[in-house]
C-alpha positions in Angstrom: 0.0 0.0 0.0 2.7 2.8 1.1 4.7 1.8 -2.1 1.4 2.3 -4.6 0.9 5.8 -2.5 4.6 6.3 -3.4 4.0 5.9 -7.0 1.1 8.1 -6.9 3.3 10.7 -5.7 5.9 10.8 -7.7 3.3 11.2 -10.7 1.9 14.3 -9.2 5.2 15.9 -9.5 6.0 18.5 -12.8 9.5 19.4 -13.8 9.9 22.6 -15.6 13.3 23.7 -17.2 13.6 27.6 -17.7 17.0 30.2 -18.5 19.5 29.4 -17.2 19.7 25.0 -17.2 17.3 25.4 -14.3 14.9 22.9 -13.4 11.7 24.0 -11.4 9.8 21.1 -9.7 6.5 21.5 -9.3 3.6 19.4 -6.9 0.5 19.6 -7.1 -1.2 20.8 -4.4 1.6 22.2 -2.5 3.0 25.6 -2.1 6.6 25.7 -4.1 8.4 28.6 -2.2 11.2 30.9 -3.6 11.2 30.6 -6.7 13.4 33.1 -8.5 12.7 35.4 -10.5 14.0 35.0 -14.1 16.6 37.8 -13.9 19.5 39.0 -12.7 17.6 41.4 -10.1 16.8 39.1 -7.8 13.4 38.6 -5.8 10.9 35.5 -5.8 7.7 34.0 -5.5 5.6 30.9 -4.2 3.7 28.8 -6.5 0.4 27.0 -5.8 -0.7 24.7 -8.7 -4.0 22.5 -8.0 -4.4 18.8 -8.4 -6.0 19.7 -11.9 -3.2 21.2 -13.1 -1.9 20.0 -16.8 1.7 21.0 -17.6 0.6 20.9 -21.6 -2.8 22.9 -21.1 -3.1 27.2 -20.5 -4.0 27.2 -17.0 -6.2 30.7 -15.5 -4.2 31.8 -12.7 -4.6 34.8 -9.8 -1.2 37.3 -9.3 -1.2 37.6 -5.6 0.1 40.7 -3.7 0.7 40.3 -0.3 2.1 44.1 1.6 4.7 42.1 3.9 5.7 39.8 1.0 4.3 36.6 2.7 4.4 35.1 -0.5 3.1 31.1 1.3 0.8 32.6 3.2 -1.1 34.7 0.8 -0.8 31.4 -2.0 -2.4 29.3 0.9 -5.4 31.7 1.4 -6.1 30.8 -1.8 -5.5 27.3 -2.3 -9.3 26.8 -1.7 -10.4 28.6 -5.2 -7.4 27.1 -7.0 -8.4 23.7 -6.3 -12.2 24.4 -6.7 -11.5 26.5 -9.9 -8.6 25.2 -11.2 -6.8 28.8 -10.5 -2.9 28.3 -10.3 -1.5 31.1 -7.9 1.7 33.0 -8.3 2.0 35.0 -4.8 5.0 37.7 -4.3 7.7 37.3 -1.7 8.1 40.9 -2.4 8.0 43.4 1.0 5.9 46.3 -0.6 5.7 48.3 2.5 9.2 49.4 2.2 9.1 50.9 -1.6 7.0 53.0 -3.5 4.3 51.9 -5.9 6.2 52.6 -9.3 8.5 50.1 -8.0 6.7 47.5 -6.7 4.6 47.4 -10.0 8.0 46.9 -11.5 9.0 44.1 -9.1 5.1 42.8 -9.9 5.5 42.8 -13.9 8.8 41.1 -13.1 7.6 38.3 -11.7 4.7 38.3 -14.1 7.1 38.3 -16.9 8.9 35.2 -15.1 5.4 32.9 -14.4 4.8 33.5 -18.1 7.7 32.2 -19.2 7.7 28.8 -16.4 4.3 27.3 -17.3 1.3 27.9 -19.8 -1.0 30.6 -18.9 -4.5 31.2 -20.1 -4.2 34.5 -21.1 -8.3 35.4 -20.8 -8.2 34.4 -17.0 -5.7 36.4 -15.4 -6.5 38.2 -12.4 -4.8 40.2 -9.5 -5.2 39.9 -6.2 -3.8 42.0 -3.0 -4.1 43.5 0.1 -3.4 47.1 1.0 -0.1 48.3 -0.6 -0.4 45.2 -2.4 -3.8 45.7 -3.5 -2.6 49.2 -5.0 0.0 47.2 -7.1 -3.3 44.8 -8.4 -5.5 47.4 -9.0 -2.5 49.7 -10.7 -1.1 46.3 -13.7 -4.2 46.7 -15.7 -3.2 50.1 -16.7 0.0 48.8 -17.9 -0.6 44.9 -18.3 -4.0 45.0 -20.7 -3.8 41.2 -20.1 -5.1 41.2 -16.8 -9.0 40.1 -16.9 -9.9 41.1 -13.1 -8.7 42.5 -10.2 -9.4 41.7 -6.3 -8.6 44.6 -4.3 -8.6 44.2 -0.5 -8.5 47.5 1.7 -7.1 49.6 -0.9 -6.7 50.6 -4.6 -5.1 53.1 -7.0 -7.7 54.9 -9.7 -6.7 57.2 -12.1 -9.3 58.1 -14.1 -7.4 59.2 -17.0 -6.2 55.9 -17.6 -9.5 53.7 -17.0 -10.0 52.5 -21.0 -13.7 51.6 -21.2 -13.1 49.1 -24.0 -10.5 47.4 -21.6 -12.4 46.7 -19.1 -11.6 44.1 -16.1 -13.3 43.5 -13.7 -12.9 45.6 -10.3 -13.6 43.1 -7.0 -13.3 45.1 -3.4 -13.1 43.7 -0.3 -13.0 46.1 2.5 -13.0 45.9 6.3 -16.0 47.0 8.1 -13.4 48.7 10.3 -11.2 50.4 8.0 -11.5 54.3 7.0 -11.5 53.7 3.8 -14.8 51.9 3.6 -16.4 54.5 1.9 -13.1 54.9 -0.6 -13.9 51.6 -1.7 -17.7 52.1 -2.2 -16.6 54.6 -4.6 -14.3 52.6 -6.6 -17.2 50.1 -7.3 -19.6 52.8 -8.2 -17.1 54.5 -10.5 -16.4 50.6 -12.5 -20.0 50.4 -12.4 -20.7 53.8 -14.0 -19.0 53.0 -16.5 -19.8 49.5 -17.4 -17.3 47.5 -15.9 -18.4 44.2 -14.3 -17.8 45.1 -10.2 -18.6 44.3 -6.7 -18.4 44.3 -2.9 -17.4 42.7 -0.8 -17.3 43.3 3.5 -15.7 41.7 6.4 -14.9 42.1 9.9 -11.7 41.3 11.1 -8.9 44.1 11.5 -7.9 45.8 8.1 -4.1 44.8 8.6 -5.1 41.3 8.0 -6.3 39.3 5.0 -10.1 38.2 5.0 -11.5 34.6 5.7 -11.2 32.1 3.1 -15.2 32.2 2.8 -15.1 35.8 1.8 -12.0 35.7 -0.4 -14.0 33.0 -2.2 -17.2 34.9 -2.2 -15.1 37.3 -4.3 -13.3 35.0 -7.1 -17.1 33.7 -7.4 -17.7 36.5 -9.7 -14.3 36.3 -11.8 -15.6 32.6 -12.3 -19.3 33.8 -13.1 -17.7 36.8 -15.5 -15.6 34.3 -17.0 -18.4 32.3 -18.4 -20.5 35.2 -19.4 -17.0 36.4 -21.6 -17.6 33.1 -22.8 -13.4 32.0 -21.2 -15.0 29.0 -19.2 -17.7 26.7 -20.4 -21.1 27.3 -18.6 -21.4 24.9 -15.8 -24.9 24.7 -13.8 -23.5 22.8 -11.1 -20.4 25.3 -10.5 -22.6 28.1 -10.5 -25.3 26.2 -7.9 -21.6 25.8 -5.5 -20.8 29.1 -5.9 -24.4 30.3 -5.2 -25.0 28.3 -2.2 -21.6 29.4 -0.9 -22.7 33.0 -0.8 -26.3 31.6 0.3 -24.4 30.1 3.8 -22.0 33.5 4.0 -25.2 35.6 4.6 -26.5 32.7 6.7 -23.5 33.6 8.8 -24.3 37.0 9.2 -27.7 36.1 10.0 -26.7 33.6 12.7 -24.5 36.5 14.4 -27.5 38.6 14.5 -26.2 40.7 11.7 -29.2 41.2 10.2 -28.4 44.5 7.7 -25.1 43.5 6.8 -26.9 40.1 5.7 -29.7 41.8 3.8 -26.9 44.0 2.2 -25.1 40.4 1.1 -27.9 39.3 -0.8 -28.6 42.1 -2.3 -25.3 41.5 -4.1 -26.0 38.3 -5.0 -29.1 39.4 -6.3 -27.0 41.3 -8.9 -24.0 38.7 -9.2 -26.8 35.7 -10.2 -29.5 37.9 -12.0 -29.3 35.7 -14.9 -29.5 32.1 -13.1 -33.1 31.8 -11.9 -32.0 32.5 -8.0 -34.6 35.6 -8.0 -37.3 33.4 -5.8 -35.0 32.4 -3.3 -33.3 35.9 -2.6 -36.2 36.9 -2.4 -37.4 35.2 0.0 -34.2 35.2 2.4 -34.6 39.3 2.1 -38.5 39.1 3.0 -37.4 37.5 6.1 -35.0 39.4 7.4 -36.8 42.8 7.0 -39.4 41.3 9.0 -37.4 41.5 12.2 -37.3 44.4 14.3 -33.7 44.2 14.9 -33.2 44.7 10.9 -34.8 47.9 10.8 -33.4 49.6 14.0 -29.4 47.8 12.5 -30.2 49.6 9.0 -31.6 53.1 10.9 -28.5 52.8 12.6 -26.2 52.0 9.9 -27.4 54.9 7.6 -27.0 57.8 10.8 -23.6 56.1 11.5 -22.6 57.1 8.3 -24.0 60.4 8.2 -22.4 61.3 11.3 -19.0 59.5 10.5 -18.7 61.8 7.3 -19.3 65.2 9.6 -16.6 63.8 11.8 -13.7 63.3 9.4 -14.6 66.7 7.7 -14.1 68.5 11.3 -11.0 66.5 11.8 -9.5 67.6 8.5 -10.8 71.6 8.9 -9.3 71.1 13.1 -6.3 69.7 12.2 -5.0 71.6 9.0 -6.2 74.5 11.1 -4.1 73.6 13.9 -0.7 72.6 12.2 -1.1 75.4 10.4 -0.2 77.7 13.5 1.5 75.1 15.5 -1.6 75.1 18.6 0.2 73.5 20.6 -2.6 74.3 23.3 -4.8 72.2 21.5 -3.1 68.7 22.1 -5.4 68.3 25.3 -8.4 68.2 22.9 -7.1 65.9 19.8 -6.2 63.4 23.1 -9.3 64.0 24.3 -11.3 63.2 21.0 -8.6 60.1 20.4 -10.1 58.7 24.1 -13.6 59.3 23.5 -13.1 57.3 19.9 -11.7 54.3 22.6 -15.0 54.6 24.7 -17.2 54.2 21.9 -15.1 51.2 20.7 -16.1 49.6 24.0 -19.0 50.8 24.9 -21.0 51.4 22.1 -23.6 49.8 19.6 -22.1 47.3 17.2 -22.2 49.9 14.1 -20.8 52.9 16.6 -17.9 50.6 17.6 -16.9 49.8 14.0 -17.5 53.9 13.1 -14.9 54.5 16.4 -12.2 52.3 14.6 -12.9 53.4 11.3 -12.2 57.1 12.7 -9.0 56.4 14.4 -7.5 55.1 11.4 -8.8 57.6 9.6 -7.3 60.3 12.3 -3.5 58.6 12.1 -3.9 58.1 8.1 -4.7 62.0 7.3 -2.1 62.9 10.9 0.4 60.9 9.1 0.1 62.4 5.3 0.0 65.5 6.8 3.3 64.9 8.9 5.3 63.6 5.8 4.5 66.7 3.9 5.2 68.8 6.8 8.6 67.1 7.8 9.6 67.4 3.6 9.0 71.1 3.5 10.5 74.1 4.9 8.4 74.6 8.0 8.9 76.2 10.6 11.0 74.0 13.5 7.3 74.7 15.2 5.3 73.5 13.2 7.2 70.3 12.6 7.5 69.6 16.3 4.1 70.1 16.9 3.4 67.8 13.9 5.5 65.2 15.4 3.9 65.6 19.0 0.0 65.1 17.5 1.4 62.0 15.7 2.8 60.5 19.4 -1.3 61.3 20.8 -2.5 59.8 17.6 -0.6 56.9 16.9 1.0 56.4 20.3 3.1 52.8 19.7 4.7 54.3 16.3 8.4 55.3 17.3 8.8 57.5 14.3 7.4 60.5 15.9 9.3 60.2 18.7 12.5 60.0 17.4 11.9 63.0 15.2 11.0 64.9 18.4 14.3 64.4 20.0 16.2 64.9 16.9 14.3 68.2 16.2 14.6 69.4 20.2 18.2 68.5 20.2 19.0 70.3 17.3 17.4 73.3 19.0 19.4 72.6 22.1 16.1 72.0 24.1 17.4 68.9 25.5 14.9 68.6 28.0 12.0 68.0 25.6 14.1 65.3 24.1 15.3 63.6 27.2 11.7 63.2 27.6 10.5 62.0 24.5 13.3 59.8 24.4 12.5 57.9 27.6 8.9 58.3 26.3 9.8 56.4 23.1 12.1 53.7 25.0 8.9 53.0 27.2 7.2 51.7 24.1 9.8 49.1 23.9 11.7 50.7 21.5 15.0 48.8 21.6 17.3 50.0 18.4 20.3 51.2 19.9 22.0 52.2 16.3 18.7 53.8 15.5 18.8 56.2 18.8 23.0 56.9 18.0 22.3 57.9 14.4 20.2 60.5 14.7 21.9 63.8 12.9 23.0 66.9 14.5 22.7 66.0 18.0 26.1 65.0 18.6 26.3 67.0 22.1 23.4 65.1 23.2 23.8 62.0 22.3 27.7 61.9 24.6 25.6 63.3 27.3 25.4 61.5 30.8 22.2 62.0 30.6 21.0 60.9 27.4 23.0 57.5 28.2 21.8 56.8 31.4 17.9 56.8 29.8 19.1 54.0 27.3 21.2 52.5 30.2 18.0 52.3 32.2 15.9 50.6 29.5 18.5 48.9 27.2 20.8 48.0 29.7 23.5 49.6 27.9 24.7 52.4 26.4 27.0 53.3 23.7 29.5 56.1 25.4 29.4 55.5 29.7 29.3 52.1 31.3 26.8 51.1 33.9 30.1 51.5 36.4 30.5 55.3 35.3 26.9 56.1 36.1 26.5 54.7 39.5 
């Protein structure tokens, strides 16, 4: 028996030659990590390739993007669609949170340009997938790579509407956070694809916008590059893939439902009223939808929901006209109240209503994304010294664990011999853990400072050594 297993095995295995005299081994439903890119700039990729996979036949395939370049992870996310749709998946080991996006499109076409060239690719199912920074790289290669068929964009997404071609059109699939600020963004991205008659959709979920979505929703999402695909007329028509894929969205607003979230469940299949218009699912829909408005608790959630939203947009306009206002003039008198606003965002993320809690997140993201473009422009330009510390002290009440702030602080204060204020910030940012010791001697034109006593002793205390005194010298 474990020798016939064996041989099974070793038939699942595919060995692809490419430049070079190398020899890429491929198994089926396993992730192949680190594999290079064709070229002599370095960088790789994982490779998923289902148990369908032919090494003679053009296989569909999904680009993933993931921001830390967790190229396994992200491929494994989707090893549930590849297997079920025959999708192979080329994921990016690529960190894009450390370049900007011309580049990492580069990096992205690069390894592109190398899948191509490793196995056969049906070139009228190729789709992009990625989350945050990576999701701008997906939703940035169709204005370059006219090849590209749809796009999955998760959290974020880069539109130019100069460059939108309406007779190459993709389509645009958003997933988006129920806690992330740029929930609304996102809503506007699908209305602007659907304006202008590109194939798009919607999709939400509830976990913390940092991290990928559940398998369930991911899948909820490629549904509709599979349903697209046969409408294009790419895959055959299949009534019993469509009744899977149907009855997968069917037990994702069941979900909802279950959790006693009964708007967001309404608002599900509402989209999948849309997605399966042309399948004969109308009766059923509507039927789950007549339900659900029946219950008290679905009118007060959608009530709620739609003053939620009113109010959240009044909030980030006074947080934009409050804040330019006081960078502007450097009110440094006005810290008390942006920490103020920051804690009464907390409360409400305890203590309020389910759609309240998820406004209070969306508004503190919001609050250190617009505190944090703000800063960059501010710390770029000629400002006064002012107005860049002050910028630099709202970002430690805004995004209190991020060192960056900090250390600009005592770099700025030190430069303008206040070495007070940057004792103290110092041993504010070492309190956060902050433990780079090269990081804290490398800062420019503090060089008095940084051979102080005093400055040493701090890291002393926390580090438990310093660069320029011993422990014995400051007993």
């Amino acid at each position: 028996m474990k020798k016939q297993n064996y041989c099974v095995f070793l038939l699942l295995i595919f060995v692809f030659s490419f430049a070079g005299a190398q020899e890429l081994r491929l198994i089926k439903g396993r992730v192949t990590d680190s594999i290079p890119v064709q070229d002599s700039l370095g960088g790789s990729y994982a490779l998923y390739v289902p148990q369908s996979f032919e090494a003679e036949k053009a296989n569909p395939i999904i680009f993933v993007f993931d921001p830390e370049g967790r190229g396994r992870l992200a491929a494994q996310l989707f090893r549930g669609v590849a297997e079920e749709h025959s999708y192979v998946i080329a994921s990016s080991n690529v960190n894009m949170e450390q370049d900007s996006l011309q580049e990492n499109v580069t990096q992205a076409l690069r390894m592109i340009g190398s899948v191509v060239k490793t196995i056969p690719i049906e070139t009228d199912e190729i789709f992009a997938a990625g989350l945050n920074e990576g999701a701008q790289v997906a939703s940035a290669l169709p204005l370059i790579y006219s090849d590209i068929d749809g796009v999955l964009a998760i959290g974020n997404a880069v539109l130019n509407p100069d460059f939108v071609v309406e007779k190459n059109t993709f389509m645009f699939s958003a997933i988006v956070s129920e806690l992330d600020y740029q929930k609304f963004q996102m809503e506007s991205y699908v209305d602007f694809f659907e304006d202008r008659g590109f194939p798009a959709e919607l999709n939400y979920y509830s976990d913390s916008p940092e991290k990928w979505p559940d398998t369930q929703v991911i899948n909820s999402a490629v549904a509709g590059f599979v349903l697209n695909a046969m409408e294009r007329g790419s895959r055959d028509r299949d009534a019993a893939v469509v009744e899977s894929l149907f009855q997968n969205g069917l037990e994702h607003a069941e979900s909802l439902r279950r959790k006693r979230e009964y708007y967001p469940a309404y608002v599900k299949l509402e989209q999948m009223e849309e997605k399966y218009q042309d399948y004969n699912f109308d009766d059923i829909l509507k039927e789950r939808k007549r339900d659900l408005r029946r219950t008290r608790a679905f009118k007060k959630q959608r009530r709620e929901s739609r003053r939620v939203k009113a109010r959240e947009e009044i909030k980030q306009q006074d947080y934009i006209y409050f804040l330019e206002n006081d960078l502007a003039i450097a009110n440094f008198e006005n810290i008390g109240w942006w920490a103020y606003q920051l804690d009464e965002l907390k409360e409400l993320q305890e203590k309020g209503s389910g759609v309240e809690q998820k406004m209070a997140h969306r508004l503190e993201g919001f609050l250190k994304s617009y505190s944090k473009v703000k800063y960059d422009d501010i710390q770029r330009s000629n400002a006064h010294l002012d107005v860049r510390i002050f910028a630099s002290l709202l970002r430690t009440v805004l995004d209190k664990e991020n060192p960056e702030p900090y250390l600009n602080i005592v770099k700025l204060a030190g430069q303008d011999g206040d070495y007070e204020t940057a004792l103290l910030y110092l041993e504010d940012l070492l309190k956060l853990g902050f433990d780079d010791m090269e990081a804290l001697y490398n800062i420019p034109g503090i060089l008095d400072l940084k051979l102080s006593p005093e400055y040493n002793e701090l890291i002393q205390q926390y580090l438990g050594e310093s660069k320029y005194y011993q422990a014995e010298l400051l007993d």
